[in-house]
Structures are given as structure tokens and as C-alpha cells.
PyMOL Python script that loads the backbone (N, CA, C, O; Angstrom):
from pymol import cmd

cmd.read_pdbstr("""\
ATOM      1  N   UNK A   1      20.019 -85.856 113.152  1.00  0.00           N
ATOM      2  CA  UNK A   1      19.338 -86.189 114.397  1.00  0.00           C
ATOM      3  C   UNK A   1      18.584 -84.958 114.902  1.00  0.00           C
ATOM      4  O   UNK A   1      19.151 -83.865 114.911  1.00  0.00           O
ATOM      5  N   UNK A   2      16.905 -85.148 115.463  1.00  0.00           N
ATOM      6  CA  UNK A   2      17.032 -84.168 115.478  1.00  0.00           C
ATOM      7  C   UNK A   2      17.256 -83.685 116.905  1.00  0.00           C
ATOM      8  O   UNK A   2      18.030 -84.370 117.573  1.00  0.00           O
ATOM      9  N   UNK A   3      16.650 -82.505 117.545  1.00  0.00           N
ATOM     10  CA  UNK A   3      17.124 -81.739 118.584  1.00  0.00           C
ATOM     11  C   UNK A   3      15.889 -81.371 119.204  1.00  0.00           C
ATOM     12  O   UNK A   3      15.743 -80.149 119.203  1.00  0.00           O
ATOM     13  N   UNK A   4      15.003 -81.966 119.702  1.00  0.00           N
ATOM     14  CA  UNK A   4      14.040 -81.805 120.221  1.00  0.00           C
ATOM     15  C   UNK A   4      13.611 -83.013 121.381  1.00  0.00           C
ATOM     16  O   UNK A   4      13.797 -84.228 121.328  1.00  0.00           O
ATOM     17  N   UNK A   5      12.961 -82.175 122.446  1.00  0.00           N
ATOM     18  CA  UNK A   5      12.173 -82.109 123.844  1.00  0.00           C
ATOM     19  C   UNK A   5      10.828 -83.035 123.754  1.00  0.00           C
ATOM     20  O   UNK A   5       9.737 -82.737 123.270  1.00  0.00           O
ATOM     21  N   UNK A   6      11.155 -83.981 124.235  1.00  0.00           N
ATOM     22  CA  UNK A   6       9.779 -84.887 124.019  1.00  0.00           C
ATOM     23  C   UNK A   6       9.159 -85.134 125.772  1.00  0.00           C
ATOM     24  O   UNK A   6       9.242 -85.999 126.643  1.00  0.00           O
ATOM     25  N   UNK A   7       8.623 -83.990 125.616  1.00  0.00           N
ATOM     26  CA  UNK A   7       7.993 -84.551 127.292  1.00  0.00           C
ATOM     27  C   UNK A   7       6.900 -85.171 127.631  1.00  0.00           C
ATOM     28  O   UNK A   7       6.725 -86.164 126.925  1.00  0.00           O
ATOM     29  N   UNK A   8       5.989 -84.984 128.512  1.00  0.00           N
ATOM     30  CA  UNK A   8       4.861 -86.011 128.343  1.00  0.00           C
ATOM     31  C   UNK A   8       3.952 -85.190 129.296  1.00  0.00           C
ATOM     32  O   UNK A   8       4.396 -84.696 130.331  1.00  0.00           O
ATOM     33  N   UNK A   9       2.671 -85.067 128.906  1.00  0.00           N
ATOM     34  CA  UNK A   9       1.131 -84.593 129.149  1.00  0.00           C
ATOM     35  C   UNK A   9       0.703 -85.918 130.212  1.00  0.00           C
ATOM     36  O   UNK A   9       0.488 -87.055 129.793  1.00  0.00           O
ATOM     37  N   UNK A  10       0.632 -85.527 131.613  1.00  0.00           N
ATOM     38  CA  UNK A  10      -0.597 -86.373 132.083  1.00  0.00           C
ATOM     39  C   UNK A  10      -1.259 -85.505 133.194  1.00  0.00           C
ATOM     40  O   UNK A  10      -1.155 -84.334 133.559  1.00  0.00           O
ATOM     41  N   UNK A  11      -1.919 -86.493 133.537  1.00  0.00           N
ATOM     42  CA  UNK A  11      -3.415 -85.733 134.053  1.00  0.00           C
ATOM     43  C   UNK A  11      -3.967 -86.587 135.589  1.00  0.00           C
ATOM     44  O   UNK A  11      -3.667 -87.709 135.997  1.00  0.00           O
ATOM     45  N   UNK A  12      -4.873 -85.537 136.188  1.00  0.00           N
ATOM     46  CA  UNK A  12      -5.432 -86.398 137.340  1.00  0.00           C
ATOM     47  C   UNK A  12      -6.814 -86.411 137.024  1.00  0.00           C
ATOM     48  O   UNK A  12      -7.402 -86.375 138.105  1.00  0.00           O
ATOM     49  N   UNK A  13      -7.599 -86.441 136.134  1.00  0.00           N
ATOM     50  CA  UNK A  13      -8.880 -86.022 135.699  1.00  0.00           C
ATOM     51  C   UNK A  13      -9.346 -87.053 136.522  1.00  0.00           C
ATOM     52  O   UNK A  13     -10.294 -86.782 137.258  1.00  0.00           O
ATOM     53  N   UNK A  14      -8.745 -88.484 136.557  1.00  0.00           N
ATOM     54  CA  UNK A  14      -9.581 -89.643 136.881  1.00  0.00           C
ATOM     55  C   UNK A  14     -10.152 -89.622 138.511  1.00  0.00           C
ATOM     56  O   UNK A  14     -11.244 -90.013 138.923  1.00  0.00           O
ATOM     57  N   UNK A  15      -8.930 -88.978 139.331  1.00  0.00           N
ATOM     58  CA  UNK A  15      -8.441 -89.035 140.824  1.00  0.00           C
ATOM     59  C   UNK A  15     -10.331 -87.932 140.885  1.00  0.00           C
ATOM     60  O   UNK A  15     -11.428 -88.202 141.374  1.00  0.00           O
ATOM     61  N   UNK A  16      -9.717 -86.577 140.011  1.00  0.00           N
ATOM     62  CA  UNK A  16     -10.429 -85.342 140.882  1.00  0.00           C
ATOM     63  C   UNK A  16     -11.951 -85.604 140.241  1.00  0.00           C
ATOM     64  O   UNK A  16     -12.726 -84.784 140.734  1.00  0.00           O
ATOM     65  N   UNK A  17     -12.618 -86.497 139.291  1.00  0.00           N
ATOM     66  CA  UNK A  17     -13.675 -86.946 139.355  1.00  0.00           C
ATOM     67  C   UNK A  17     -14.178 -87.633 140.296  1.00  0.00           C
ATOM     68  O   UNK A  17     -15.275 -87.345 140.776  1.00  0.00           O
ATOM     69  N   UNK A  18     -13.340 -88.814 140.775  1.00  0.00           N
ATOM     70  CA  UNK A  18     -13.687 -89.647 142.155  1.00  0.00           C
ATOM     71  C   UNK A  18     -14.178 -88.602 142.992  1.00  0.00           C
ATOM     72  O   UNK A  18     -15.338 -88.455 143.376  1.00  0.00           O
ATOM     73  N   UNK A  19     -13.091 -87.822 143.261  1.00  0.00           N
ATOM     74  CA  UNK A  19     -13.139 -86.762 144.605  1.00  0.00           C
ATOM     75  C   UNK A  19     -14.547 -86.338 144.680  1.00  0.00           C
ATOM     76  O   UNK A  19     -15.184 -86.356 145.732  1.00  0.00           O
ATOM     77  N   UNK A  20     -15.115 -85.880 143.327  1.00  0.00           N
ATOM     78  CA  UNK A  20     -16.499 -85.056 143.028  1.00  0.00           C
ATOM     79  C   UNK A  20     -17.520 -85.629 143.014  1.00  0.00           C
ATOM     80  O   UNK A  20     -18.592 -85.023 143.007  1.00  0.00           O
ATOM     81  N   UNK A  21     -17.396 -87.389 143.006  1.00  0.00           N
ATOM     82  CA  UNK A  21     -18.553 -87.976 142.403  1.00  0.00           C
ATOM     83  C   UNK A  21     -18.869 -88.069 141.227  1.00  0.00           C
ATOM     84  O   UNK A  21     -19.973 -88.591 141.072  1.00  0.00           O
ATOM     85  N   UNK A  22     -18.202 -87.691 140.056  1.00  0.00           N
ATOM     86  CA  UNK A  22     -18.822 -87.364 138.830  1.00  0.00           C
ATOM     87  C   UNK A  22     -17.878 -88.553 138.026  1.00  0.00           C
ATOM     88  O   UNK A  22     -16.795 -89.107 138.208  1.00  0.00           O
ATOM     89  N   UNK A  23     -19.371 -88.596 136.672  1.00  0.00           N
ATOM     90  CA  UNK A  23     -18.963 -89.933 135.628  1.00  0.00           C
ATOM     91  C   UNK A  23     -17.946 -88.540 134.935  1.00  0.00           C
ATOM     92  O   UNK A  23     -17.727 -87.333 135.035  1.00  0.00           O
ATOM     93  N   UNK A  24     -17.612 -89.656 134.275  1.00  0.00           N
ATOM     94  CA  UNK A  24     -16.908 -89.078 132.239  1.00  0.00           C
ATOM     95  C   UNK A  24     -18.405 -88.375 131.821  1.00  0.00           C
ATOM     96  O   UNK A  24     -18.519 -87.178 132.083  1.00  0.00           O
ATOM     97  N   UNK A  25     -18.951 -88.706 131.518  1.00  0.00           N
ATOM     98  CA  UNK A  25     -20.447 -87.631 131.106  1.00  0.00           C
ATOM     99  C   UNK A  25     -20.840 -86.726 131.634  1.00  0.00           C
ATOM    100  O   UNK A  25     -21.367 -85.838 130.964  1.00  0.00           O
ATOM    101  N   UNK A  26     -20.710 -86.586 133.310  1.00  0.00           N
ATOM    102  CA  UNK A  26     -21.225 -85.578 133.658  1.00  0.00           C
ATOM    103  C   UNK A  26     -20.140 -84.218 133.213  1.00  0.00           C
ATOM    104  O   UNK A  26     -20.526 -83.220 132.605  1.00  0.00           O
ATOM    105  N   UNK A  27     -18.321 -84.534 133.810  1.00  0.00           N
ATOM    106  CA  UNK A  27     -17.763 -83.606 133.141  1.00  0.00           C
ATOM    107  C   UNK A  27     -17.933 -82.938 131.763  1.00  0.00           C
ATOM    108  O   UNK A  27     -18.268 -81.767 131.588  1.00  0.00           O
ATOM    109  N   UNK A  28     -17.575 -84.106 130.542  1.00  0.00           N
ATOM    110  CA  UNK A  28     -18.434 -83.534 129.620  1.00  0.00           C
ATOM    111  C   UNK A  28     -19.078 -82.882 129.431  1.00  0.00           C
ATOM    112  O   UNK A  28     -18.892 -81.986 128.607  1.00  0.00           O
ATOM    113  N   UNK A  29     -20.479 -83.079 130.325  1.00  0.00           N
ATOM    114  CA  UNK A  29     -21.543 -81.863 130.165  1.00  0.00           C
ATOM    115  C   UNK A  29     -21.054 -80.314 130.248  1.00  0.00           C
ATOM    116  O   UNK A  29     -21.327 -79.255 129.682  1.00  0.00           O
ATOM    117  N   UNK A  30     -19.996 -80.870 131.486  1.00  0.00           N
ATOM    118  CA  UNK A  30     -20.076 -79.717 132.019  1.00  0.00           C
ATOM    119  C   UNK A  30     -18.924 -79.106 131.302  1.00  0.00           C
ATOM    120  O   UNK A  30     -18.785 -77.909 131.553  1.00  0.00           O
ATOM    121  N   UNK A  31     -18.201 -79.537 130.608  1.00  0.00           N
ATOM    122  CA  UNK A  31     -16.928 -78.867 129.721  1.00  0.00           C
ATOM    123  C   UNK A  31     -17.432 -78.539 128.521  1.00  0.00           C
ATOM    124  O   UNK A  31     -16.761 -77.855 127.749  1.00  0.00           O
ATOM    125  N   UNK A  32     -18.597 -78.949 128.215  1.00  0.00           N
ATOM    126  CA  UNK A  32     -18.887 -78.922 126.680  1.00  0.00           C
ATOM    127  C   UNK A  32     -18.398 -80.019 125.733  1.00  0.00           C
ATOM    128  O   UNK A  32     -18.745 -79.804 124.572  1.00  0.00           O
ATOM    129  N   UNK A  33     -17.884 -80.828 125.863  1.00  0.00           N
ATOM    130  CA  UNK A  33     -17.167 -81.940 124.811  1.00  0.00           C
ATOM    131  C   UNK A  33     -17.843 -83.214 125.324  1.00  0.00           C
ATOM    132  O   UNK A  33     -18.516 -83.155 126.353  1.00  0.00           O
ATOM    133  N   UNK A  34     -17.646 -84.734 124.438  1.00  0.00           N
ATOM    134  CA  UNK A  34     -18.259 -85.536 124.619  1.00  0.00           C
ATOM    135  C   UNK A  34     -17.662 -86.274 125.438  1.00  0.00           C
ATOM    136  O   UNK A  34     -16.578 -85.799 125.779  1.00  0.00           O
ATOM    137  N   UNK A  35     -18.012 -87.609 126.074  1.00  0.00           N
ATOM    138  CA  UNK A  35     -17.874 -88.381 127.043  1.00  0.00           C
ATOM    139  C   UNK A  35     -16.619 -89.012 126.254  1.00  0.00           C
ATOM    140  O   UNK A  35     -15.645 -89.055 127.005  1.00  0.00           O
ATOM    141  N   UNK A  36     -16.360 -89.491 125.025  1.00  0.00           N
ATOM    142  CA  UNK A  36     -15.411 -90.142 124.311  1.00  0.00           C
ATOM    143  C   UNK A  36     -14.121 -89.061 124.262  1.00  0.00           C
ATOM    144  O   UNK A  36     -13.131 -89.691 123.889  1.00  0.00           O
ATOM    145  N   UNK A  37     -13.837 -87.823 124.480  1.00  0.00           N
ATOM    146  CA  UNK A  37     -12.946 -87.267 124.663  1.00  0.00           C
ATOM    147  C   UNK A  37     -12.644 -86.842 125.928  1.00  0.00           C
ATOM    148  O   UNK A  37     -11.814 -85.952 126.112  1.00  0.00           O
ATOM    149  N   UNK A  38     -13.068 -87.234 126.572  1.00  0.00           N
ATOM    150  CA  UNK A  38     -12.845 -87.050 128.381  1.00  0.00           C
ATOM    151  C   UNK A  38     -12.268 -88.427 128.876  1.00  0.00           C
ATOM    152  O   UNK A  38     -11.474 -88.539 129.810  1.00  0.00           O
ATOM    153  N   UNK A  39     -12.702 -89.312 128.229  1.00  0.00           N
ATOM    154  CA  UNK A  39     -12.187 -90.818 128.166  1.00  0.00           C
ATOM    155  C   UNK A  39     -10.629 -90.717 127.373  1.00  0.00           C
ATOM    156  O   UNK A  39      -9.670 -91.140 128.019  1.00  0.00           O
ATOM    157  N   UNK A  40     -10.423 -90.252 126.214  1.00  0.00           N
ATOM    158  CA  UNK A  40      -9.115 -89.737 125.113  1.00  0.00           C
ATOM    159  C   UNK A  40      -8.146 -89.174 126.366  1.00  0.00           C
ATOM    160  O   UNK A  40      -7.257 -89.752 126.992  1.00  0.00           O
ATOM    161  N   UNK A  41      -8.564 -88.106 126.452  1.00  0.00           N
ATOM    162  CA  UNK A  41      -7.775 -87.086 127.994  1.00  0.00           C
ATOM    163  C   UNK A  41      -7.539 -88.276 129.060  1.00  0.00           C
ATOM    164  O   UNK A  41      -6.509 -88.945 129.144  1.00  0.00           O
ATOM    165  N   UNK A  42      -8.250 -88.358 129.550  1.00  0.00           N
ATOM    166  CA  UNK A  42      -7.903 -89.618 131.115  1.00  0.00           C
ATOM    167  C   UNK A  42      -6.588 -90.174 130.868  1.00  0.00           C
ATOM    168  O   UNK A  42      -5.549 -90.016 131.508  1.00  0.00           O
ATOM    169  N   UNK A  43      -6.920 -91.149 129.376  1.00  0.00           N
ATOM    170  CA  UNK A  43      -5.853 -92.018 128.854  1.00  0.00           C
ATOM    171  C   UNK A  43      -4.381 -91.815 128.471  1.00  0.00           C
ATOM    172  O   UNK A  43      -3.600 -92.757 128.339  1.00  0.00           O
ATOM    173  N   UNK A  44      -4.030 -90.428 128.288  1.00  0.00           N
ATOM    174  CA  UNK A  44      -3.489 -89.509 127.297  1.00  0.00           C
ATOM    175  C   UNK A  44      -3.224 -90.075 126.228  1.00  0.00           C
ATOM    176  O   UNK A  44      -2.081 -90.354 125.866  1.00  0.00           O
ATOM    177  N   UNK A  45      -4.573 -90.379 125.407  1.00  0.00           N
ATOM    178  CA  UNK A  45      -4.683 -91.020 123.906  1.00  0.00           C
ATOM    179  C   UNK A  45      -4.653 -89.318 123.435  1.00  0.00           C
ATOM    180  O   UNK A  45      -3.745 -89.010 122.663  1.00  0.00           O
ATOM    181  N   UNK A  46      -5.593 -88.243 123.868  1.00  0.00           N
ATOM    182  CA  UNK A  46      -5.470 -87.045 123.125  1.00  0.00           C
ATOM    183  C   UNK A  46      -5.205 -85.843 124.267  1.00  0.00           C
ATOM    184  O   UNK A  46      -5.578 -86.056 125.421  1.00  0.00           O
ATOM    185  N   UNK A  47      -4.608 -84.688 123.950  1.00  0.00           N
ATOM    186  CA  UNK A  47      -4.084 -83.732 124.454  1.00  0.00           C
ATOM    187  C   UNK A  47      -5.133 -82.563 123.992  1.00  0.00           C
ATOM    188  O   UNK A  47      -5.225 -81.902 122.958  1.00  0.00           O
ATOM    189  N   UNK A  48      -5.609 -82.584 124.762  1.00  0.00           N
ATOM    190  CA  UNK A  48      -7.039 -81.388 124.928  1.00  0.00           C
ATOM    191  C   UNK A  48      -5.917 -79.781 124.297  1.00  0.00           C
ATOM    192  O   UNK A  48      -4.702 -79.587 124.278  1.00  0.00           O
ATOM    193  N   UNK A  49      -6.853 -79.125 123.966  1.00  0.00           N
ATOM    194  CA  UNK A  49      -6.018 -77.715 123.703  1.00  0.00           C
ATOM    195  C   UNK A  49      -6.156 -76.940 124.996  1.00  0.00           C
ATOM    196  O   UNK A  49      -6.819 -77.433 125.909  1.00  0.00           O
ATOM    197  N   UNK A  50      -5.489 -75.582 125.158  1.00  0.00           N
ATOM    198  CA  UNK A  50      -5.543 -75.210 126.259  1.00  0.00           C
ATOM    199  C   UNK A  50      -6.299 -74.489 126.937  1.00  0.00           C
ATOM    200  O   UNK A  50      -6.067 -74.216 128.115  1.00  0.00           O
ATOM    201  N   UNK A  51      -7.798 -73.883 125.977  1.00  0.00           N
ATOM    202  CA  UNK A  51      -9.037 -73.527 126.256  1.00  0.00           C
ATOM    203  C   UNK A  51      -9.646 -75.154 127.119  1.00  0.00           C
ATOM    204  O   UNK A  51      -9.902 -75.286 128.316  1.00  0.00           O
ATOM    205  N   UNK A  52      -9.720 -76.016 126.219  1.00  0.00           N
ATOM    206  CA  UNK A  52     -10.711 -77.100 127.195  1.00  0.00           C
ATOM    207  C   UNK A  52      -9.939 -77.778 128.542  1.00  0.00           C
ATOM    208  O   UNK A  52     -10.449 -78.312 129.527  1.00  0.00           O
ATOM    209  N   UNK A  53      -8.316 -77.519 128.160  1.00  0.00           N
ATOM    210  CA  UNK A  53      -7.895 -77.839 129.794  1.00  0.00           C
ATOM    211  C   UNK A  53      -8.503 -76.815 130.633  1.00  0.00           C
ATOM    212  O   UNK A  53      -9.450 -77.317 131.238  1.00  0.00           O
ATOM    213  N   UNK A  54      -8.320 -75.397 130.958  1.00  0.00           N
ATOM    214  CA  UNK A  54      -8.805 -74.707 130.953  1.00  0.00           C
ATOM    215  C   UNK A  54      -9.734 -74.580 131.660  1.00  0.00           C
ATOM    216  O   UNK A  54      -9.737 -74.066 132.778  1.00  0.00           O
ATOM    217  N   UNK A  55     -11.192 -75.334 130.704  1.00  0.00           N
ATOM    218  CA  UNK A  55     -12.505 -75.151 131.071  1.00  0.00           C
ATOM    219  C   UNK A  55     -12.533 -76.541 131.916  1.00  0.00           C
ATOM    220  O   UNK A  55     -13.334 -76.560 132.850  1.00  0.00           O
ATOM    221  N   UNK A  56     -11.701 -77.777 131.681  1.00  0.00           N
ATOM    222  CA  UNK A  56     -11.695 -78.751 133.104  1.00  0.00           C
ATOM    223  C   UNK A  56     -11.059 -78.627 134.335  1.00  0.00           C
ATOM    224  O   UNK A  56     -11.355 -79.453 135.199  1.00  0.00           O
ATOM    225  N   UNK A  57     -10.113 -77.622 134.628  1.00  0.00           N
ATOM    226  CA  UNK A  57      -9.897 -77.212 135.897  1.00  0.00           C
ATOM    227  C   UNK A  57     -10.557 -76.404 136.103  1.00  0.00           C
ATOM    228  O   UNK A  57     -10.726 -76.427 137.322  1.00  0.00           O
ATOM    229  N   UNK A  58     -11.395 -75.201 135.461  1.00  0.00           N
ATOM    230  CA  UNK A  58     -12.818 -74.890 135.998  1.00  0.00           C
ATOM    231  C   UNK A  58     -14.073 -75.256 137.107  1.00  0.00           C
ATOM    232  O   UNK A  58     -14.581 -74.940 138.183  1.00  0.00           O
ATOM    233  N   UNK A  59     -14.149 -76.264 135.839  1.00  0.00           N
ATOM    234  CA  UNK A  59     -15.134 -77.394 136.596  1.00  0.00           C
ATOM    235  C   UNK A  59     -14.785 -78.273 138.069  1.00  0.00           C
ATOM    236  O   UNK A  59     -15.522 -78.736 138.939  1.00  0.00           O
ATOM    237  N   UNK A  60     -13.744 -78.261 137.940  1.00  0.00           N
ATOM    238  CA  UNK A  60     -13.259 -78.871 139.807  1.00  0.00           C
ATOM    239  C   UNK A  60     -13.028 -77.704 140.476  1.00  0.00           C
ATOM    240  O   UNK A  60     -12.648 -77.687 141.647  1.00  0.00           O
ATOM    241  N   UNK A  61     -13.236 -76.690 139.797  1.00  0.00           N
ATOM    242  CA  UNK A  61     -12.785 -75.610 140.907  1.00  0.00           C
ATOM    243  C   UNK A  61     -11.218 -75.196 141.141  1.00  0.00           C
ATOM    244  O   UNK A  61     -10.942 -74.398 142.037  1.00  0.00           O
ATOM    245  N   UNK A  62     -10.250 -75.737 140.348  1.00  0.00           N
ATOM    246  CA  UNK A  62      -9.263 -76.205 140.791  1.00  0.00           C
ATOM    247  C   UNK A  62      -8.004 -75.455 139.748  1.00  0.00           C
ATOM    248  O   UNK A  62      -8.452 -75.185 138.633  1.00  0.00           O
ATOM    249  N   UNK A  63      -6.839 -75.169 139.907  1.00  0.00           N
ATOM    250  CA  UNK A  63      -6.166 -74.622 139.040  1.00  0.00           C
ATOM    251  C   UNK A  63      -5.822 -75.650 137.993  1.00  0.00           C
ATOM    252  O   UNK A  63      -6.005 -76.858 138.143  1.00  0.00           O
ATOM    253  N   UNK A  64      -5.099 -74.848 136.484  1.00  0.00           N
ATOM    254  CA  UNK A  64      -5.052 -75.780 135.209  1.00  0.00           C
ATOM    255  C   UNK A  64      -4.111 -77.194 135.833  1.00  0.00           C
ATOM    256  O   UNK A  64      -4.327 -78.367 135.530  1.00  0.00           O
ATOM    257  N   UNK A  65      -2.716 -76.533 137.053  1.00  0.00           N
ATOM    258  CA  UNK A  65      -1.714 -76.969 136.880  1.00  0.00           C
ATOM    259  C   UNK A  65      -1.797 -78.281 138.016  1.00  0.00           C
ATOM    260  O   UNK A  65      -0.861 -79.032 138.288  1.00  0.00           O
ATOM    261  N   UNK A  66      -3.490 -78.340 138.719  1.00  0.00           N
ATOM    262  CA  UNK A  66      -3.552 -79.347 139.628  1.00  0.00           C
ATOM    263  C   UNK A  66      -4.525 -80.467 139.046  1.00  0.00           C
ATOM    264  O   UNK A  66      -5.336 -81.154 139.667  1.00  0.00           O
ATOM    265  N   UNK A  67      -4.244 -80.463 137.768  1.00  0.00           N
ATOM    266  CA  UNK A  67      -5.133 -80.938 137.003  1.00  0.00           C
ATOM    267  C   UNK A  67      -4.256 -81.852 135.827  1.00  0.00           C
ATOM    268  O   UNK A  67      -4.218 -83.056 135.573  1.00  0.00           O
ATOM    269  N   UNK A  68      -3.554 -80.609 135.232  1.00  0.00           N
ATOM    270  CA  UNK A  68      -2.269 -81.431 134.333  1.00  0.00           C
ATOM    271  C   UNK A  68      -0.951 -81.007 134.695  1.00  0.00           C
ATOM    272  O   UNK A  68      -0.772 -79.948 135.296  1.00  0.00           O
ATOM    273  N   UNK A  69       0.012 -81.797 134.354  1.00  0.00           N
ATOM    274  CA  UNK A  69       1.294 -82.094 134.720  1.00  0.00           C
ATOM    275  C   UNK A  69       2.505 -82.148 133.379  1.00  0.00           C
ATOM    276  O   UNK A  69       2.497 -83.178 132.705  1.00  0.00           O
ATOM    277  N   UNK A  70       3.411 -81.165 133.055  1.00  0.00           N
ATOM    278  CA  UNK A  70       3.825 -81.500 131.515  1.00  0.00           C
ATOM    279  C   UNK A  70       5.329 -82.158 132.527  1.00  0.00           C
ATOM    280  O   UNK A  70       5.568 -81.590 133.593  1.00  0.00           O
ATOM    281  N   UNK A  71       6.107 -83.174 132.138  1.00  0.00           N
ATOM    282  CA  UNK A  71       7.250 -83.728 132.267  1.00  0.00           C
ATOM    283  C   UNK A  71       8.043 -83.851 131.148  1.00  0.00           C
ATOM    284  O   UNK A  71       7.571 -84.493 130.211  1.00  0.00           O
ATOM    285  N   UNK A  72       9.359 -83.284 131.016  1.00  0.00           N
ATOM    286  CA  UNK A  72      10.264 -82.995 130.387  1.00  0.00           C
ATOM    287  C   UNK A  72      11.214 -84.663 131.040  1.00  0.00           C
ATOM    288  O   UNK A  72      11.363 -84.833 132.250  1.00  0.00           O
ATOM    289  N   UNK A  73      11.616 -85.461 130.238  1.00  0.00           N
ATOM    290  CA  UNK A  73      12.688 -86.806 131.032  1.00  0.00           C
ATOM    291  C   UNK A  73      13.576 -86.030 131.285  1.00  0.00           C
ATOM    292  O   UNK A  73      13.652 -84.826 131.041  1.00  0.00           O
ATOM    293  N   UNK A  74      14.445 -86.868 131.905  1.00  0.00           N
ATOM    294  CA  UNK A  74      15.497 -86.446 132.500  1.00  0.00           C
ATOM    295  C   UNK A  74      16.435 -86.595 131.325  1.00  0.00           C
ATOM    296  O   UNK A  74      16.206 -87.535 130.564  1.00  0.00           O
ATOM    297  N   UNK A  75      17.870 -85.480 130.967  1.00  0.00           N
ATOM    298  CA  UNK A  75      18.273 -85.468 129.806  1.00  0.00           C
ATOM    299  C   UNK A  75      17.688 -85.005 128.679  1.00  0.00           C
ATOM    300  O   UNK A  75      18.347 -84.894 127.645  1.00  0.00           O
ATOM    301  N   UNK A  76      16.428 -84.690 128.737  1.00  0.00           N
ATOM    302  CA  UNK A  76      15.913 -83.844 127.619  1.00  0.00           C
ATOM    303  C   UNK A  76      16.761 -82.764 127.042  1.00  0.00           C
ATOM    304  O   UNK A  76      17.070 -82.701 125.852  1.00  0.00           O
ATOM    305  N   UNK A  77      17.067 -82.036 127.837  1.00  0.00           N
ATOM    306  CA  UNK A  77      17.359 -80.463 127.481  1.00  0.00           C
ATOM    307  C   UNK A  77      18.222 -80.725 126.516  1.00  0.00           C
ATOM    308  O   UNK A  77      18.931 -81.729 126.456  1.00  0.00           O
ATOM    309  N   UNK A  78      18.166 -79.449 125.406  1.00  0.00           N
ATOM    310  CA  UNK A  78      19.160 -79.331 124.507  1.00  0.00           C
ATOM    311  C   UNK A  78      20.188 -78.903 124.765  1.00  0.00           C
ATOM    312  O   UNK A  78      21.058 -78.820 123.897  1.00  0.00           O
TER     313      UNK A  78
END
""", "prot")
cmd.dss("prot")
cmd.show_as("cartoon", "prot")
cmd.util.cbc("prot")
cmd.orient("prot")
């Protein structure tokens, strides 16, 4: 069995775009990556690395950690 921490990646990308006015494309632009991986992120279909999280709490102005959220369940710990 093994012995490992399965926590979970989510995000407010969707909330702090509203806030800004801005599509999935415009971030993009402004992160450098395409509209189909800003859509991936929203969903948590994909887990951005920690340069392009990074460069999307940039773009709101905003720190990495008001942006993403890592959750460990309850009982995780080894």
C-alpha cells in the first residue's frame, strides 16, 4: 500500500477574472499561454507549473497563494 499525500490544486482564476473584466484570452495574452490552457487551469483538468502560476497572480496583481489553494484531506498525513 502505498504511503502517499494526495491533495488537491484549486484555483479562483474564474472569480478574479470576473473581478477584472477579462475573457480566458485576454489572460492568456497576458500570461503568455493559450486560451485552451487557461480553460485546463479553471477546470483543474491541468496543473500549470509554478513559473505560469506565478505569472497569473502577476497579472491580477495579486499574490500566488490568492489565486491557488493546495488541500491536503483530512487524514492524509503519514
Amino acid at each position: 500500500m502505498e504511503n502517499k499525500q494526495d491533495g488537491q490544486l484549486s484555483n479562483r482564476i474564474t472569480v478574479l477574472r470576473a473581478e477584472k473584466k477579462m475573457t480566458q484570452k485576454d489572460l492568456a495574452k497576458k500570461a503568455g499561454v493559450s486560451r485552451q490552457t487557461i480553460l485546463s487551469i479553471e477546470k483543474n483538468k491541468y496543473t500549470p507549473s509554478l513559473t505560469l502560476a506565478f505569472e497569473i497572480a502577476n497579472v491580477f496583481g495579486v499574490g500566488i497563494d490568492e489565486v491557488f489553494q493546495y488541500h491536503i484531506p483530512e487524514g492524509g498525513e503519514s
